[in-house]
ZAMARGU-4260 file (C-alpha; in steps of 0.2 Angstrom, whole numbers, plus 5000, padded with zeros to 4 digits):
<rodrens>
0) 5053/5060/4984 | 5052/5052/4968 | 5065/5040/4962 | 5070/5035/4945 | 5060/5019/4937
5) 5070/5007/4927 | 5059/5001/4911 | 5054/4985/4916 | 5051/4970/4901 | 5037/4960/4904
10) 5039/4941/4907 | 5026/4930/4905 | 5031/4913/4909 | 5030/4909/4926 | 5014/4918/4925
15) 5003/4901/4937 | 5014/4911/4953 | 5011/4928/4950 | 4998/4931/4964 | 5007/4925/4977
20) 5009/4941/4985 | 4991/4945/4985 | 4985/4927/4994 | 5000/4928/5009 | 5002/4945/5016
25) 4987/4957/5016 | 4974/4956/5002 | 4979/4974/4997 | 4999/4971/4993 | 5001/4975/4973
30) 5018/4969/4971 | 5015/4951/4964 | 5033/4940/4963 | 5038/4929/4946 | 5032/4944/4937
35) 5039/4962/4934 | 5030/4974/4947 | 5015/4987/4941 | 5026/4997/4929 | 5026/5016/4934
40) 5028/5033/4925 | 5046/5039/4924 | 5040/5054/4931 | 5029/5054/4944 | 5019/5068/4950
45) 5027/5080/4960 | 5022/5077/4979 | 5024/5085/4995 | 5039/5077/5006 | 5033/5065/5019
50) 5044/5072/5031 | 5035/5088/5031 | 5019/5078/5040 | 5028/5073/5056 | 5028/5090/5062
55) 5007/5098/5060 | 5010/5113/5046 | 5007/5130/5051 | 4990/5135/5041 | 5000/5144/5026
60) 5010/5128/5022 | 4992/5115/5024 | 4984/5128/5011 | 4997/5123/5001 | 4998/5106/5004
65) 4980/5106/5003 | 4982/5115/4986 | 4994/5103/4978 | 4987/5086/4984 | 4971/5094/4974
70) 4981/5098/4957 | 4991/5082/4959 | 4981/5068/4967 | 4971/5064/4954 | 4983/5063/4944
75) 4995/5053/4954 | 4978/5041/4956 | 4975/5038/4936 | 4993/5035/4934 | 4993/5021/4945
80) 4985/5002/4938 | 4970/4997/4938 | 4975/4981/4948 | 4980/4996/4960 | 4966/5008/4959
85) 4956/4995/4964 | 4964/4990/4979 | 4965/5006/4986 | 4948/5010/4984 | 4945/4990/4992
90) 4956/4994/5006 | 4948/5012/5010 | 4929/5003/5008 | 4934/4988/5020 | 4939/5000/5034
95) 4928/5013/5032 | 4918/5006/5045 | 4901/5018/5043 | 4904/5018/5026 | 4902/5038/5026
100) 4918/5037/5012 | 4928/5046/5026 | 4941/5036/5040 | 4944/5044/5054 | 4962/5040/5064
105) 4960/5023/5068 | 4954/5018/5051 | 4965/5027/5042 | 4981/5019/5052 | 4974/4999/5047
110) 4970/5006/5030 | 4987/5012/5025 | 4995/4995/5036 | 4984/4984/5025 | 4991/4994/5010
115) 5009/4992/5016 | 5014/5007/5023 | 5018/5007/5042 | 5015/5027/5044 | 5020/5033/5062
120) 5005/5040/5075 | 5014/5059/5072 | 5013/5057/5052 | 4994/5050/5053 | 4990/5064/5064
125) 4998/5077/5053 | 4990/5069/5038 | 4973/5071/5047 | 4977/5090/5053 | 4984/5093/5035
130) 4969/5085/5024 | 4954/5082/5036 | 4937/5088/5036 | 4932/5091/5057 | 4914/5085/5061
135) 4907/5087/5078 | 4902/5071/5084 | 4890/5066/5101 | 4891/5055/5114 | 4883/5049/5130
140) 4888/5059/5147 | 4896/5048/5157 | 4889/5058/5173 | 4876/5071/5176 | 4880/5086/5175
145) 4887/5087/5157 | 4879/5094/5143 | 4879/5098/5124 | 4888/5114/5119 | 4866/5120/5115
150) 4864/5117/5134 | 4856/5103/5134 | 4855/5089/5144 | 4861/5070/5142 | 4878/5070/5133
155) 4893/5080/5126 | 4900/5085/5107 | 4918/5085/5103 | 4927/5088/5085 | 4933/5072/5077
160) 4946/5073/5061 | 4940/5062/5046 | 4949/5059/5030 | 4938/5060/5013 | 4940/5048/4999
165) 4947/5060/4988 | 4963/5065/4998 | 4966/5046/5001 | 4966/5040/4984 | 4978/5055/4980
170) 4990/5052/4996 | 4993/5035/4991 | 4994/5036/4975 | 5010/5046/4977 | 5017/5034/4989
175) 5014/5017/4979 | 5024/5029/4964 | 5036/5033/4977 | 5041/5015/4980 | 5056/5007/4978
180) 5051/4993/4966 | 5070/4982/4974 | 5062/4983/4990 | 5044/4978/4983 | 5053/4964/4975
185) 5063/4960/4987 | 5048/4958/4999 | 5040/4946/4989 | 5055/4936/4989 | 5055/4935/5009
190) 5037/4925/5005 | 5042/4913/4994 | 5059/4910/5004 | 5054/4898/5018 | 5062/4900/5032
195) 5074/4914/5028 | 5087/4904/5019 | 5092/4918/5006 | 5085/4909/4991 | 5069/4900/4983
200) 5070/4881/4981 | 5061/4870/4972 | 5051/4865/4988 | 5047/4884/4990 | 5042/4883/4974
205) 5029/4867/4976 | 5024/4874/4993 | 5017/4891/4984 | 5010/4883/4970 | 5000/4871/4982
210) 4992/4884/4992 | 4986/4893/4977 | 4979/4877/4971 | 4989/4878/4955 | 4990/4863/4946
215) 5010/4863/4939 | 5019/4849/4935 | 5035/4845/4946 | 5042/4845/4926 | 5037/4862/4926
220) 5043/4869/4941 | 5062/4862/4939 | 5058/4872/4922 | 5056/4888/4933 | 5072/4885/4942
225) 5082/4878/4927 | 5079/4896/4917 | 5081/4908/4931 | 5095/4900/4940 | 5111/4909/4935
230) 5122/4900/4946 | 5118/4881/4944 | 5115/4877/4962 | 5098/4873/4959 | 5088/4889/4969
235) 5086/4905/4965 | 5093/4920/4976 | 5089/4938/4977 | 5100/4944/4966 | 5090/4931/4951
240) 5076/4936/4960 | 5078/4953/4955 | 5085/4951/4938 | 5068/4941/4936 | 5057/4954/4939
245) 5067/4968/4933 | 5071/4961/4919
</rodrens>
């Protein structure tokens, strides 16, 4: 279900930080720290409750879920950023194995993980049942004795569940509008926070900076702490964090 956004203000100055995310978890994470997160429509598209696909749908209720992802899905997908667009469709094309623009179970479960989502087998299977496209696959026999459904000889078929470009895009759209953007934030904080220490010193601070390569100052990173730290006791904690980024 969709949750209320708060209208995030842009801030621009600690901007040498701001992939972070993207360079220490997996390439496709879009919430990037020392920067307000990708800003999102106050109303998001309606979308089907992700409850609903633990359980397989009976056939009426997939037509219908069938039938809103296709009204709603591209539209969830244009709402999203470009920065996201494009690591959706970079995550679906990495694992995408055959590069057919359809993932079947397997690929589909690393594909949402690299995207953030930890989807249980129950949901990734109802997802597939709900929005998949069947394809008969073949496959060597193991044995004699087994055959093609035709008759012949030499190996067997069997009906594989694969999800099409289209559908994803739409699905995870409405899960990256879904999000809530304290726990993206927060997230990002746990990366910078060394250690688990509850807040970002200034050695957090030169660590990240030195395994993007960025070339700051030591002036300039006490700079970062100086504006940001509320309290005076020389980190930042997560509450700073937060009033950074949704600031």
């Amino acid at each position: 279900m969709a949750t209320n956004q708060p209208s995030y203000q842009p801030r621009s100055y600690p901007s040498a930080l701001t992939n972070r995310t993207r360079q220490t978890t997996t390439p496709f994470t879009s919430t990037t720290p020392f920067q307000q997160p990708h800003q999102q429509p106050s109303q998001p598209p309606a979308q089907p409750s992700y409850q609903s696909y633990q359980q397989p749908p009976n056939p009426r209720e997939a037509r219908e879920l069938r039938t809103q992802l296709d009204r709603d899905g591209p539209q969830a997908f244009a709402d999203l950023t470009e920065d996201q667009r494009d690591e959706v469709d970079q995550a679906f094309k990495l694992f995408d194995l055959d590069q057919d623009t359809r993932i079947d179970y397997h690929e589909l479960k690393v594909t949402l993980k690299a995207l953030g989502f930890e989807v249980p087998k129950a949901e990734i299977l109802s997802i597939l049942q709900t929005y998949g496209t069947s394809v008969n696959t073949s496959s060597q026999a193991q044995g004699q004795g087994q055959q093609n459904k035709d008759g012949g000889g030499g190996g067997y078929t069997h009906t594989k569940l694969l999800l099409p470009l289209k559908e994803f895009q739409g699905l995870v759209a409405q899960r990256i509008l879904a999000r809530d953007p304290r726990e993206e934030i927060l997230r990002a904080f746990e990366l910078f926070d060394e250690g688990q220490k509850g807040k970002i010193s200034l050695q957090d601070l030169e660590r990240v900076a030195r395994e993007l390569g960025e070339g700051l100052q030591h002036e300039e990173l006490v700079a970062m702490i100086e504006e940001f730290d509320l309290d005076g006791d020389g980190c930042i904690d997560r509450e700073e964090f937060l009033g950074i980024c949704l600031g």
